[in-house]
C-alpha positions, -999 to 999 in steps of 0.1 A, spaced: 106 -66 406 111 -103 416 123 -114 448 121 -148 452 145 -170 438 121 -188 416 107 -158 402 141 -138 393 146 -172 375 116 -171 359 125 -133 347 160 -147 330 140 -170 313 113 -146 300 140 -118 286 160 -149 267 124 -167 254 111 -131 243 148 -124 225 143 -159 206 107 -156 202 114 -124 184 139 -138 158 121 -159 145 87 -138 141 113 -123 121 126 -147 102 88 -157 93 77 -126 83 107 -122 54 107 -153 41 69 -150 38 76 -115 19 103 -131 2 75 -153 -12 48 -127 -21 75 -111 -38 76 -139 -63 44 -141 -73 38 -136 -106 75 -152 -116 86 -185 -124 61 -209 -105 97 -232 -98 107 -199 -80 74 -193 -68 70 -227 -54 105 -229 -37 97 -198 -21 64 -213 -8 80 -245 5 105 -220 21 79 -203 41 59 -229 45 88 -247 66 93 -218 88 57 -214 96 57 -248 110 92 -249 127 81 -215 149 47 -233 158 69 -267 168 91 -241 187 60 -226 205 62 -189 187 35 -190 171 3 -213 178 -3 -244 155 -37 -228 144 -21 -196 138 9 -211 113 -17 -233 99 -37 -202 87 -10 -182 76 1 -215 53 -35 -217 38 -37 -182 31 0 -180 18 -9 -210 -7 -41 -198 -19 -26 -161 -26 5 -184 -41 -16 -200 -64 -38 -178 -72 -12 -155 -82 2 -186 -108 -29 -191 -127 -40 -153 -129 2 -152 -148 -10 -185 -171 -43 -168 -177 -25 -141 -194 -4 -163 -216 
């Protein structure tokens, strides 16, 4: 346990960072599902969804959840699942 003054500051800090951190992890991972979930519908849907994600990938990197590199990925790979799920739903039309 802490005992200097510094440190049991340092402690507040870490439980209320950790809380925040967590909520939006949170947050990211269901509007990413959200997303995957409309592949394969209406690419306006589709692409709303996207942007959607997209957003909150980049506001928890800005926020210092997630690393830049790490959102950065997870936008690419979103995308590229995104729209390769579109032209796989024109293929078959």
């Amino acid at each position: 346990m802490a005992n200097h003054k510094s440190a049991l500051k340092r402690a507040r800090q870490s439980v209320t960072r950790r809380a925040r951190n967590s909520i939006t992890k949170t947050k990211v991972k269901n509007t990413i599902k959200k997303a995957l979930a409309t592949v394969g519908g209406p690419a306006e849907e589709s692409a709303v969804a996207l942007r959607k994600a997209m957003s909150m990938l980049h506001k928890a990197a800005s926020r210092g959840t997630l690393h830049p590199r790490n959102a950065a990925r997870r936008v690419s790979r979103l995308a590229q699942r995104m729209h390769k799920g579109q032209s796989r739903t024109s293929e078959d039309s």
